[in-house]
mmCIF entry with sequence, helices, sheets and N, C-alpha, C, O atoms, coordinates in Angstrom:
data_MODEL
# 
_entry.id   MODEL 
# 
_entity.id                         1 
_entity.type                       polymer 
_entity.pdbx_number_of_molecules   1 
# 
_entity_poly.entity_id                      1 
_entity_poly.type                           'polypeptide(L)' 
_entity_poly.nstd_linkage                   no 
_entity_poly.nstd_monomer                   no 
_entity_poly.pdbx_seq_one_letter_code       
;(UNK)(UNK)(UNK)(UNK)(UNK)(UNK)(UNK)(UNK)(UNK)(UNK)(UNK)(UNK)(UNK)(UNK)(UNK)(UNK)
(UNK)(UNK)(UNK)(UNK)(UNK)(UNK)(UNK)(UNK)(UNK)(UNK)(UNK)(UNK)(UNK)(UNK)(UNK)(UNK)
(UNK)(UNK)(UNK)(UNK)(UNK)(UNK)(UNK)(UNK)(UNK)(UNK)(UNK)
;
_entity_poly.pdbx_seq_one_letter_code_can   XXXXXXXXXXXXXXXXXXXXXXXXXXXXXXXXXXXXXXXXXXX 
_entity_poly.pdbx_strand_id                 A 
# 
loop_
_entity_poly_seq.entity_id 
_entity_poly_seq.num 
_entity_poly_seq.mon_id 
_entity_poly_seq.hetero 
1 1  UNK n 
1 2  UNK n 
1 3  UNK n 
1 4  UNK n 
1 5  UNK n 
1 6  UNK n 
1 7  UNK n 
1 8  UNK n 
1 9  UNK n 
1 10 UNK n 
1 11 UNK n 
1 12 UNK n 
1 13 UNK n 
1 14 UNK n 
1 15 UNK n 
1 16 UNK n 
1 17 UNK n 
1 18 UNK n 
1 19 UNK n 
1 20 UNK n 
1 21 UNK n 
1 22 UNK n 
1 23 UNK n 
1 24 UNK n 
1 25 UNK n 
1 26 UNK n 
1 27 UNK n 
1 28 UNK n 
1 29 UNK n 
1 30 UNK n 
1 31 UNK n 
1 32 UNK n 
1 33 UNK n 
1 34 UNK n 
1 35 UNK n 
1 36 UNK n 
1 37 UNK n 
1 38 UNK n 
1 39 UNK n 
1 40 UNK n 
1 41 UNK n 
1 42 UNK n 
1 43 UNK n 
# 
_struct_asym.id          A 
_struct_asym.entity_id   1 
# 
_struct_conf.conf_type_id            HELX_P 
_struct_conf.id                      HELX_P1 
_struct_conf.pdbx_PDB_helix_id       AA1 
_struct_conf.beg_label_comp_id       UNK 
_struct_conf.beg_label_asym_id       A 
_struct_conf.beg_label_seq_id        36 
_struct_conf.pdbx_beg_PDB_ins_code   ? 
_struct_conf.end_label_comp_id       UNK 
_struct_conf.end_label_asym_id       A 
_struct_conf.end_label_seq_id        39 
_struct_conf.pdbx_end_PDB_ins_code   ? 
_struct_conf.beg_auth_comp_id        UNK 
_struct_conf.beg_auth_asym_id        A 
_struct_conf.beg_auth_seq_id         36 
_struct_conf.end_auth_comp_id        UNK 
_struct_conf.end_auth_asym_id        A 
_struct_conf.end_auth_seq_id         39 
_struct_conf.pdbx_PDB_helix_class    1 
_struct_conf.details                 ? 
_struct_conf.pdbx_PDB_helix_length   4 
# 
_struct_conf_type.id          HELX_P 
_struct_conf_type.criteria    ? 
_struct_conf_type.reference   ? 
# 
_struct_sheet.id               AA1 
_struct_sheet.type             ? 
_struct_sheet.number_strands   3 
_struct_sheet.details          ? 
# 
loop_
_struct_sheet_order.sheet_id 
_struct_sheet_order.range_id_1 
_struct_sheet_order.range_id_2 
_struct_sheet_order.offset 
_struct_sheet_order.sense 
AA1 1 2 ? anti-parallel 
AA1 2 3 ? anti-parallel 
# 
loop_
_struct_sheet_range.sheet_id 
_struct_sheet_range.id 
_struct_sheet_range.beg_label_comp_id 
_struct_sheet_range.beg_label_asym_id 
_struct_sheet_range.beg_label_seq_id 
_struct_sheet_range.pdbx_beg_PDB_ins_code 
_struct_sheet_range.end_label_comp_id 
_struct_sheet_range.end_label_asym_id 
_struct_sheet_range.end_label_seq_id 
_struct_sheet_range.pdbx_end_PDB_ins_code 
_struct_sheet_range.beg_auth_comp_id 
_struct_sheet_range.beg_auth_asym_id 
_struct_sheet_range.beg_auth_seq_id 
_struct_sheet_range.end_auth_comp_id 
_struct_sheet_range.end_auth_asym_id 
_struct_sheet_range.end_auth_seq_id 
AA1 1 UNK A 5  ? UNK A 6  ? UNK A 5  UNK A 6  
AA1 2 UNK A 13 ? UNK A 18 ? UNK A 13 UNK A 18 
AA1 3 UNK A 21 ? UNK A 27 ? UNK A 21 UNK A 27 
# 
loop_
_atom_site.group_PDB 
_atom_site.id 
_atom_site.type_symbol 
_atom_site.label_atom_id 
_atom_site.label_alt_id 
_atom_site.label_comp_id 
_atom_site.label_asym_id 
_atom_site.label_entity_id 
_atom_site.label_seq_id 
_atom_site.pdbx_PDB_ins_code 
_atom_site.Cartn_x 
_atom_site.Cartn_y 
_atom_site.Cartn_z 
_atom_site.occupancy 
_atom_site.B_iso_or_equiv 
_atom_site.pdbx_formal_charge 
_atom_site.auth_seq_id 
_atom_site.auth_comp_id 
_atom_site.auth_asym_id 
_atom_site.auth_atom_id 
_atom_site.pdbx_PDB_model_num 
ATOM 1   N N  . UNK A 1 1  ? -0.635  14.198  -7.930 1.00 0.00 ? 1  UNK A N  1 
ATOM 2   C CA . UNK A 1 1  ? -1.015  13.002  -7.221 1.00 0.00 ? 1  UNK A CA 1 
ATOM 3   C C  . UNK A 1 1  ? 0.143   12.575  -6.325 1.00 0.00 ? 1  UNK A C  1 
ATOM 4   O O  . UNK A 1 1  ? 1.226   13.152  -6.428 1.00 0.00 ? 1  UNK A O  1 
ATOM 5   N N  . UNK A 1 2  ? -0.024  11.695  -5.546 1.00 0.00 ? 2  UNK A N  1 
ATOM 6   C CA . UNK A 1 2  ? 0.892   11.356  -4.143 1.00 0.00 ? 2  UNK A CA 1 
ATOM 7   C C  . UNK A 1 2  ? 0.158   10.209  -3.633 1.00 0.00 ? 2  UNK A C  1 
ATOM 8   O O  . UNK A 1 2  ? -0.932  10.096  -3.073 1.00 0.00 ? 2  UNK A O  1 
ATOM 9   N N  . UNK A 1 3  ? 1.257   9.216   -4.061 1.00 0.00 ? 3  UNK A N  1 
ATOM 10  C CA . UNK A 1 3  ? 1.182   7.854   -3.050 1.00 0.00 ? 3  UNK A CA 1 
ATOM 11  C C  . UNK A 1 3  ? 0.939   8.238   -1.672 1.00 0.00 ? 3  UNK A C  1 
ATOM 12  O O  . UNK A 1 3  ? 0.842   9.414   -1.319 1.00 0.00 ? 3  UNK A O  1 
ATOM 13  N N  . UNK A 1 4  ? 0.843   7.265   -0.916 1.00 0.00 ? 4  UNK A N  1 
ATOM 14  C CA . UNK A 1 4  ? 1.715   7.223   0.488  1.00 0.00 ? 4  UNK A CA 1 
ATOM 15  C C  . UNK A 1 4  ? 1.360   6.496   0.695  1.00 0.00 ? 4  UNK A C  1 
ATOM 16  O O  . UNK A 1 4  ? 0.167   6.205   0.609  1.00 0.00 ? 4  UNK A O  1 
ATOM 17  N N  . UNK A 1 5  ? 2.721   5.487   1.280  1.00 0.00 ? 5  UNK A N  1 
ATOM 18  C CA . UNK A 1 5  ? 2.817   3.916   2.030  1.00 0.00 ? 5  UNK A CA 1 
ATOM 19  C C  . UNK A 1 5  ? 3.386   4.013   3.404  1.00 0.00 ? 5  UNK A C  1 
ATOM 20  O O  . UNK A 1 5  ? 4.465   4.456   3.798  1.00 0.00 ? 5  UNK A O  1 
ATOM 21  N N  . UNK A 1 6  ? 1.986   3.277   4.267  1.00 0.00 ? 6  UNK A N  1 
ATOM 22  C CA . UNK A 1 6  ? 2.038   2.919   5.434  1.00 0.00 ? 6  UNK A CA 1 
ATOM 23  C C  . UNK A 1 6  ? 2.749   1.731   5.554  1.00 0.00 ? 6  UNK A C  1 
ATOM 24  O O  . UNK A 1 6  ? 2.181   0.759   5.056  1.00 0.00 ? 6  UNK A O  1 
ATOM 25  N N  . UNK A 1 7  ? 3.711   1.553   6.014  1.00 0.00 ? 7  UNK A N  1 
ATOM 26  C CA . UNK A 1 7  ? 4.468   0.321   6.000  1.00 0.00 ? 7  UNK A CA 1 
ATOM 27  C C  . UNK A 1 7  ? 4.433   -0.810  7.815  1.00 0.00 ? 7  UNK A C  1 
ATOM 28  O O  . UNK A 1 7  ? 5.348   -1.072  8.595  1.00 0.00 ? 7  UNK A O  1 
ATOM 29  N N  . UNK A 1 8  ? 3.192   -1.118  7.834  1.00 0.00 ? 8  UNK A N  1 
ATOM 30  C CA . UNK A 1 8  ? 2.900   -2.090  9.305  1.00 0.00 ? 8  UNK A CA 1 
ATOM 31  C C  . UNK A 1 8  ? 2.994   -3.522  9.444  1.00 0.00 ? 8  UNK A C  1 
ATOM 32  O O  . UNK A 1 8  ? 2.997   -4.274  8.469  1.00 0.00 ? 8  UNK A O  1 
ATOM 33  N N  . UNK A 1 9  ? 3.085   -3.978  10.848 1.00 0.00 ? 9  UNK A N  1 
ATOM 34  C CA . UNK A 1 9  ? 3.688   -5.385  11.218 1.00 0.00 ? 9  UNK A CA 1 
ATOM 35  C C  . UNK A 1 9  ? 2.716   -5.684  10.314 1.00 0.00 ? 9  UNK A C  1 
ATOM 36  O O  . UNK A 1 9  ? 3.437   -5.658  9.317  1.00 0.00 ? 9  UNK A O  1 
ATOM 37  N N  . UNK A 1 10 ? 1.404   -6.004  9.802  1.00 0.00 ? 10 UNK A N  1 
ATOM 38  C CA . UNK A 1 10 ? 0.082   -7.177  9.689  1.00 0.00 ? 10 UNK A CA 1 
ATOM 39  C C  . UNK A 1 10 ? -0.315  -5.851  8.765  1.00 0.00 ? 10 UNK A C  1 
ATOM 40  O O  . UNK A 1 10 ? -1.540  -5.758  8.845  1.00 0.00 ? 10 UNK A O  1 
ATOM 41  N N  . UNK A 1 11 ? 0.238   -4.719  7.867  1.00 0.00 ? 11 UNK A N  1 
ATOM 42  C CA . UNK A 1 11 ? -0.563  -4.488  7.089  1.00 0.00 ? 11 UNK A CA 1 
ATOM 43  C C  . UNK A 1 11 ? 0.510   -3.790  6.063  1.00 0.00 ? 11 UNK A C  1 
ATOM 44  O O  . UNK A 1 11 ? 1.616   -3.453  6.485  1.00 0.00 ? 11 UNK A O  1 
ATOM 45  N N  . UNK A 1 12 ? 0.044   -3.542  4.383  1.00 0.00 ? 12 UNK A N  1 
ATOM 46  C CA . UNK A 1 12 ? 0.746   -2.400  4.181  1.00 0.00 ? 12 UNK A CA 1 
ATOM 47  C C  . UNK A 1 12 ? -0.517  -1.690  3.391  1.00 0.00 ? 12 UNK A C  1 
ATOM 48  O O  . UNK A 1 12 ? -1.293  -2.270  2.631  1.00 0.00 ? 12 UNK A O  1 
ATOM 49  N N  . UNK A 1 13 ? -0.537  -0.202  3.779  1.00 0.00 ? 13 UNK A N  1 
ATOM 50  C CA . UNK A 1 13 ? -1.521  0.678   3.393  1.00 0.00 ? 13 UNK A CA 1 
ATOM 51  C C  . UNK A 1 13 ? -1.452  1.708   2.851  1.00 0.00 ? 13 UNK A C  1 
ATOM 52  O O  . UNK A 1 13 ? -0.843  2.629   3.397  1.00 0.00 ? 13 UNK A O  1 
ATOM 53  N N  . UNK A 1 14 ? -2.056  1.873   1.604  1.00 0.00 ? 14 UNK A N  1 
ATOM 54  C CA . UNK A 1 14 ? -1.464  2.656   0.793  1.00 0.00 ? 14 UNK A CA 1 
ATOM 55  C C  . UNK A 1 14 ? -2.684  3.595   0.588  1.00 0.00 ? 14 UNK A C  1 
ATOM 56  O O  . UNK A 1 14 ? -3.801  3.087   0.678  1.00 0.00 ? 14 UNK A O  1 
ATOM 57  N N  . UNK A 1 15 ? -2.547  5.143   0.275  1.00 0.00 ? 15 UNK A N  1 
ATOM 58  C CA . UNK A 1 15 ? -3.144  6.091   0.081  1.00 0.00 ? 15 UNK A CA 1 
ATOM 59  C C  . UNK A 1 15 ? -2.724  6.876   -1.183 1.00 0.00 ? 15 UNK A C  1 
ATOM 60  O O  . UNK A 1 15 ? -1.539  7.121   -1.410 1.00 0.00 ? 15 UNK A O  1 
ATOM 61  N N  . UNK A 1 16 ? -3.804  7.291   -2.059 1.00 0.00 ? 16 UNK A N  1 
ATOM 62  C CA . UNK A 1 16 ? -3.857  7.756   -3.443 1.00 0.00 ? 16 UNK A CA 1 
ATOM 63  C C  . UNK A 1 16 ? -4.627  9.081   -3.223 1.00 0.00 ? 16 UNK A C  1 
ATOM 64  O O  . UNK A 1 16 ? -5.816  9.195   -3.519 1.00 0.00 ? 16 UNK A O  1 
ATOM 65  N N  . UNK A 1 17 ? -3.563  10.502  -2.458 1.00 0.00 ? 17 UNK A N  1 
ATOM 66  C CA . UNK A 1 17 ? -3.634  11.763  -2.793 1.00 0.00 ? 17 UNK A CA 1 
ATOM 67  C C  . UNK A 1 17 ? -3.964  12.559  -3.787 1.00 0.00 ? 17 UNK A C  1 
ATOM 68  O O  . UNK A 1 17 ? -3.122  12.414  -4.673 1.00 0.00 ? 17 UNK A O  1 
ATOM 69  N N  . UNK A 1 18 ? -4.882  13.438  -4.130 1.00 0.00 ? 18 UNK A N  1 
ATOM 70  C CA . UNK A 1 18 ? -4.739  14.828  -5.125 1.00 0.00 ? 18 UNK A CA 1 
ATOM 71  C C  . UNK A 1 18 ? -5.055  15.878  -4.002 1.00 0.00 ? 18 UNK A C  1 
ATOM 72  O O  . UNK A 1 18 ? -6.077  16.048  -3.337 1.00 0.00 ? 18 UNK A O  1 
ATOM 73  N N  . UNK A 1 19 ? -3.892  16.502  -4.006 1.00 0.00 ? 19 UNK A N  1 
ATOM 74  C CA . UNK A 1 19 ? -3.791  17.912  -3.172 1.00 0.00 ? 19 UNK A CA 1 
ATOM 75  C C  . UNK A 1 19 ? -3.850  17.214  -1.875 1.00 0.00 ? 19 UNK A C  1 
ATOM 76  O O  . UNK A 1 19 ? -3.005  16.568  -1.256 1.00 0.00 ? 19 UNK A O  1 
ATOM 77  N N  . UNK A 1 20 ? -5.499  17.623  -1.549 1.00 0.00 ? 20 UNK A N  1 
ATOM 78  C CA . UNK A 1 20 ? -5.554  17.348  0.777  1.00 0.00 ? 20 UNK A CA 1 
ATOM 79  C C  . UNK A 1 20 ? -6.324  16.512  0.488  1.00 0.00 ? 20 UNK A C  1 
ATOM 80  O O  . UNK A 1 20 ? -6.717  16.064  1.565  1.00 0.00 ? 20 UNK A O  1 
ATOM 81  N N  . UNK A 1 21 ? -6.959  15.834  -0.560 1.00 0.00 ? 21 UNK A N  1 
ATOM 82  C CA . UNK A 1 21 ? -8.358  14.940  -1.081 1.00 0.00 ? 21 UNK A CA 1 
ATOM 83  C C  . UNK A 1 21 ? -7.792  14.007  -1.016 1.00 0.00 ? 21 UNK A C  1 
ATOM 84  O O  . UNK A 1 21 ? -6.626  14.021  -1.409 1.00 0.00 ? 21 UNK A O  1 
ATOM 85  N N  . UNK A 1 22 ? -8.575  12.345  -0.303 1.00 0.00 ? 22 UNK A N  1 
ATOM 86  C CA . UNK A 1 22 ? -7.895  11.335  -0.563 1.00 0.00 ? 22 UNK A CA 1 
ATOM 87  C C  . UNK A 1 22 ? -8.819  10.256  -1.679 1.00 0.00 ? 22 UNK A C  1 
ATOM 88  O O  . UNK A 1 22 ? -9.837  9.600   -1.463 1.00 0.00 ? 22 UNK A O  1 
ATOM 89  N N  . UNK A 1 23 ? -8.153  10.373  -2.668 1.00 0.00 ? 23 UNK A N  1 
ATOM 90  C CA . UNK A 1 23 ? -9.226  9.929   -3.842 1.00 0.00 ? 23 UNK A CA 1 
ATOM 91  C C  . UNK A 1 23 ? -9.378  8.215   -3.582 1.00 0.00 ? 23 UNK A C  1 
ATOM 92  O O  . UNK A 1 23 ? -10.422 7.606   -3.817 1.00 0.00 ? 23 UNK A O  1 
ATOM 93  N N  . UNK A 1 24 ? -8.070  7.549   -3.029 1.00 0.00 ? 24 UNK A N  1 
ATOM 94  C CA . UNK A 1 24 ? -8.399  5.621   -2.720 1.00 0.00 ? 24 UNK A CA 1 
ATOM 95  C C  . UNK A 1 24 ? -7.595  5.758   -1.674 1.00 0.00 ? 24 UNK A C  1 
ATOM 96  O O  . UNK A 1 24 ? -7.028  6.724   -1.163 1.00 0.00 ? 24 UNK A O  1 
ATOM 97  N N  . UNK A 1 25 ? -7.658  4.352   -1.392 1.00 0.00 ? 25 UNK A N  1 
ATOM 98  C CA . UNK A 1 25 ? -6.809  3.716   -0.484 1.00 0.00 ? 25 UNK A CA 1 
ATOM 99  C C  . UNK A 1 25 ? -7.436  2.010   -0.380 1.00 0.00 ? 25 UNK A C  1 
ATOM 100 O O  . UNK A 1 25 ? -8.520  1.461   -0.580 1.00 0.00 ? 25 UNK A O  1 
ATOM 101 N N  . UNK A 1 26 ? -5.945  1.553   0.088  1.00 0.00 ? 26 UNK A N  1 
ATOM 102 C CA . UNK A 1 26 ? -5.984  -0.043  0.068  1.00 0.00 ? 26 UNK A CA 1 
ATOM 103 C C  . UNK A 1 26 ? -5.270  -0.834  1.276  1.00 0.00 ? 26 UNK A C  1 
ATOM 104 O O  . UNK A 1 26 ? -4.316  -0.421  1.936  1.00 0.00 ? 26 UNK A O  1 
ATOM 105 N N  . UNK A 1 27 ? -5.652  -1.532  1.358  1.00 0.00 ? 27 UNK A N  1 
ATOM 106 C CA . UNK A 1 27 ? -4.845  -2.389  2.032  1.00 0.00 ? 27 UNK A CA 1 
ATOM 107 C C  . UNK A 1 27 ? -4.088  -4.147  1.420  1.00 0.00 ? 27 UNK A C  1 
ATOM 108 O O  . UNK A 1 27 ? -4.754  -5.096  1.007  1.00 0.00 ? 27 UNK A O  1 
ATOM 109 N N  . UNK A 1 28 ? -2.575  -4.085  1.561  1.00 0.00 ? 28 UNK A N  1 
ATOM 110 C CA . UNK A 1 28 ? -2.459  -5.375  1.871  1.00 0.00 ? 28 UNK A CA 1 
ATOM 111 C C  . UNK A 1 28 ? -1.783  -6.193  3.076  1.00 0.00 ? 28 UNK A C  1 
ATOM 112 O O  . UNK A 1 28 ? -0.707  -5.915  3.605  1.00 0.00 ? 28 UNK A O  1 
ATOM 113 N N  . UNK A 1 29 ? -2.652  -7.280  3.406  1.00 0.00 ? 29 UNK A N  1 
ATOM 114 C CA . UNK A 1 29 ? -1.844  -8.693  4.526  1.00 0.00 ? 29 UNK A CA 1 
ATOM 115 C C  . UNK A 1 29 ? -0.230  -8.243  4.373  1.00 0.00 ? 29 UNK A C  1 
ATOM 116 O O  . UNK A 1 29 ? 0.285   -8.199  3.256  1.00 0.00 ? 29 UNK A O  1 
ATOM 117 N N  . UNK A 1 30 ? 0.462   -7.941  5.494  1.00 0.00 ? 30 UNK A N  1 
ATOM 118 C CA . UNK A 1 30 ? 1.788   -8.317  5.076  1.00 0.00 ? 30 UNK A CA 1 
ATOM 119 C C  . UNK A 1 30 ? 2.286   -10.020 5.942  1.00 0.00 ? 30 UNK A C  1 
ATOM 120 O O  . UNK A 1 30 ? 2.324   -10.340 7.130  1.00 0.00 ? 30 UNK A O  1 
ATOM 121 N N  . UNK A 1 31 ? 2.565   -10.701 4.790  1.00 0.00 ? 31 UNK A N  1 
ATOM 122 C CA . UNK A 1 31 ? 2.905   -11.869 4.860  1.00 0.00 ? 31 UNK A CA 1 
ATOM 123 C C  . UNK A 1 31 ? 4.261   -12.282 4.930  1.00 0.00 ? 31 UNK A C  1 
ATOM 124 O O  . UNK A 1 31 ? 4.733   -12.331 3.794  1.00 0.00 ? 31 UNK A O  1 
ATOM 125 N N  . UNK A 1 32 ? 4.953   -12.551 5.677  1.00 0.00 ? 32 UNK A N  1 
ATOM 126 C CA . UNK A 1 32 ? 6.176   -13.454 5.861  1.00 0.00 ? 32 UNK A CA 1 
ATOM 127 C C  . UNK A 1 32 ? 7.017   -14.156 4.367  1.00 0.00 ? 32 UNK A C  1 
ATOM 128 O O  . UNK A 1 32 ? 8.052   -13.844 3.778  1.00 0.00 ? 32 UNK A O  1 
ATOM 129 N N  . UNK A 1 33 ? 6.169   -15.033 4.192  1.00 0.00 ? 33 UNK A N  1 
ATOM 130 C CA . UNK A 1 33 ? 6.120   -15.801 2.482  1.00 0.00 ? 33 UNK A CA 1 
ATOM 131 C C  . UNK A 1 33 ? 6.196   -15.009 1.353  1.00 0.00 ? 33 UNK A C  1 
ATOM 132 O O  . UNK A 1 33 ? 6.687   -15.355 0.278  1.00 0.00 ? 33 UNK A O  1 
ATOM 133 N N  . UNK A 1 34 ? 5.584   -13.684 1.680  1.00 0.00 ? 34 UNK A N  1 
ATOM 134 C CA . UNK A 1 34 ? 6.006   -12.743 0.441  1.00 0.00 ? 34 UNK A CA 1 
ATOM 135 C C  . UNK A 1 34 ? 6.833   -12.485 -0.229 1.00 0.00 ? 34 UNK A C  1 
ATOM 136 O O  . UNK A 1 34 ? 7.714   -11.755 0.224  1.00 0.00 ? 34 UNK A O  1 
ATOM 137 N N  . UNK A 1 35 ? 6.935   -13.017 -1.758 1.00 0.00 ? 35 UNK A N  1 
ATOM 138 C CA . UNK A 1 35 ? 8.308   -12.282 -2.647 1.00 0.00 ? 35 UNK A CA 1 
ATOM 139 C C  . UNK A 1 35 ? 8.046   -11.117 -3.296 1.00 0.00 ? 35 UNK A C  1 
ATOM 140 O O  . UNK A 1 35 ? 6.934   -10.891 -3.774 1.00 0.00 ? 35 UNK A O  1 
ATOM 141 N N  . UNK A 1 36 ? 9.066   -10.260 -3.370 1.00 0.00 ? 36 UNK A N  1 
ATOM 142 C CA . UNK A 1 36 ? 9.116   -8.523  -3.328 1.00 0.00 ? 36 UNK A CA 1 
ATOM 143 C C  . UNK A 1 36 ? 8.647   -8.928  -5.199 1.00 0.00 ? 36 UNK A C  1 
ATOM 144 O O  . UNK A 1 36 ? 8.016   -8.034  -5.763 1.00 0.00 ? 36 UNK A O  1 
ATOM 145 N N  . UNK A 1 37 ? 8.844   -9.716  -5.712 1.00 0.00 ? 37 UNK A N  1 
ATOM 146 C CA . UNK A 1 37 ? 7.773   -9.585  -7.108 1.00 0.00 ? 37 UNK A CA 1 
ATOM 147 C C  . UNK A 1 37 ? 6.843   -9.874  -7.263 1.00 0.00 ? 37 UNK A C  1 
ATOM 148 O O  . UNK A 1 37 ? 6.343   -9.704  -8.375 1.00 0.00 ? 37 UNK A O  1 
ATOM 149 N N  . UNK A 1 38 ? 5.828   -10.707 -5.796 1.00 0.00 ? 38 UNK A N  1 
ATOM 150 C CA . UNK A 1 38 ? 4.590   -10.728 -5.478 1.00 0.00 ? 38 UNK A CA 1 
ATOM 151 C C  . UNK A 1 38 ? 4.101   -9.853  -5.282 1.00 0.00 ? 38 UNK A C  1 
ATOM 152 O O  . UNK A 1 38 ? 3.041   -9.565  -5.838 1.00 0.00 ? 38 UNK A O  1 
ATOM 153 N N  . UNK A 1 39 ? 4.790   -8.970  -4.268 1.00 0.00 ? 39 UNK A N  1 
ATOM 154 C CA . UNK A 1 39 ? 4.063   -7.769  -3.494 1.00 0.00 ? 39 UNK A CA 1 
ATOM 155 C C  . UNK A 1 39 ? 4.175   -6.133  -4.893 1.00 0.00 ? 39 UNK A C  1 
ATOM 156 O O  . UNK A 1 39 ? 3.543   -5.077  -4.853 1.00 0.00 ? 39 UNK A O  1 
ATOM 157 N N  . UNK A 1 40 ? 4.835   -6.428  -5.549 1.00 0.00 ? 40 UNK A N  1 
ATOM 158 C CA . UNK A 1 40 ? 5.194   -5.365  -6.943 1.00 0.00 ? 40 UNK A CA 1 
ATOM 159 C C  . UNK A 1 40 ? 3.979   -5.474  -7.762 1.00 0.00 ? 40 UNK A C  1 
ATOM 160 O O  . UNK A 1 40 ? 3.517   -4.412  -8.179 1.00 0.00 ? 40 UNK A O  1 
ATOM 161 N N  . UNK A 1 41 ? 3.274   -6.760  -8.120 1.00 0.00 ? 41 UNK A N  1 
ATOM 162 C CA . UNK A 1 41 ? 2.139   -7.168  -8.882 1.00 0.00 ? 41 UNK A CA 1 
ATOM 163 C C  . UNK A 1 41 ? 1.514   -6.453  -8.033 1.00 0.00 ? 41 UNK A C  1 
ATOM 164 O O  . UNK A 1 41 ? 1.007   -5.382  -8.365 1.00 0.00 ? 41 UNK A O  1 
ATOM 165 N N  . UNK A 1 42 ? 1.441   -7.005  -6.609 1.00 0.00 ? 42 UNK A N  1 
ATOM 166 C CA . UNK A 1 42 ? -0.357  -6.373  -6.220 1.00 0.00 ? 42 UNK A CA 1 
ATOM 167 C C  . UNK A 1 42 ? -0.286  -4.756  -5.805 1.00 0.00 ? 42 UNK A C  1 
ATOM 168 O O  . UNK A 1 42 ? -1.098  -4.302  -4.999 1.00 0.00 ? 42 UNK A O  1 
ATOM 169 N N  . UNK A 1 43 ? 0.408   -4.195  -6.217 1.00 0.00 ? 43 UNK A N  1 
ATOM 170 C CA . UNK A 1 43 ? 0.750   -3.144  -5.960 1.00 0.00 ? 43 UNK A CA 1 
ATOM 171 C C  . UNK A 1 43 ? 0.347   -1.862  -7.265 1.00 0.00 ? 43 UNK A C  1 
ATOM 172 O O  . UNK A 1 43 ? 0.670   -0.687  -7.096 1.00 0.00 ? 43 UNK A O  1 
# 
């Protein structure tokens, strides 16, 4: 399995790899106000 984080102005997007298959993916708001143990929970 293999993360991968898109790291954008207004997003962060994350993708949940097996092999070339992309089994999820998500998005969150990236917010200004965010504390890095907010963004760890929704993560």
């Amino acid at each position: 399995m293999l993360l991968a984080i898109d790291l954008g102005n207004t997003n962060l997007t994350f993708g949940l790899f097996e092999g070339d298959q992309l089994r999820h993916d998500w998005r969150l708001a990236t917010r200004r106000d965010s504390m890095p143990d907010e963004l760890g929970l929704l993560m």
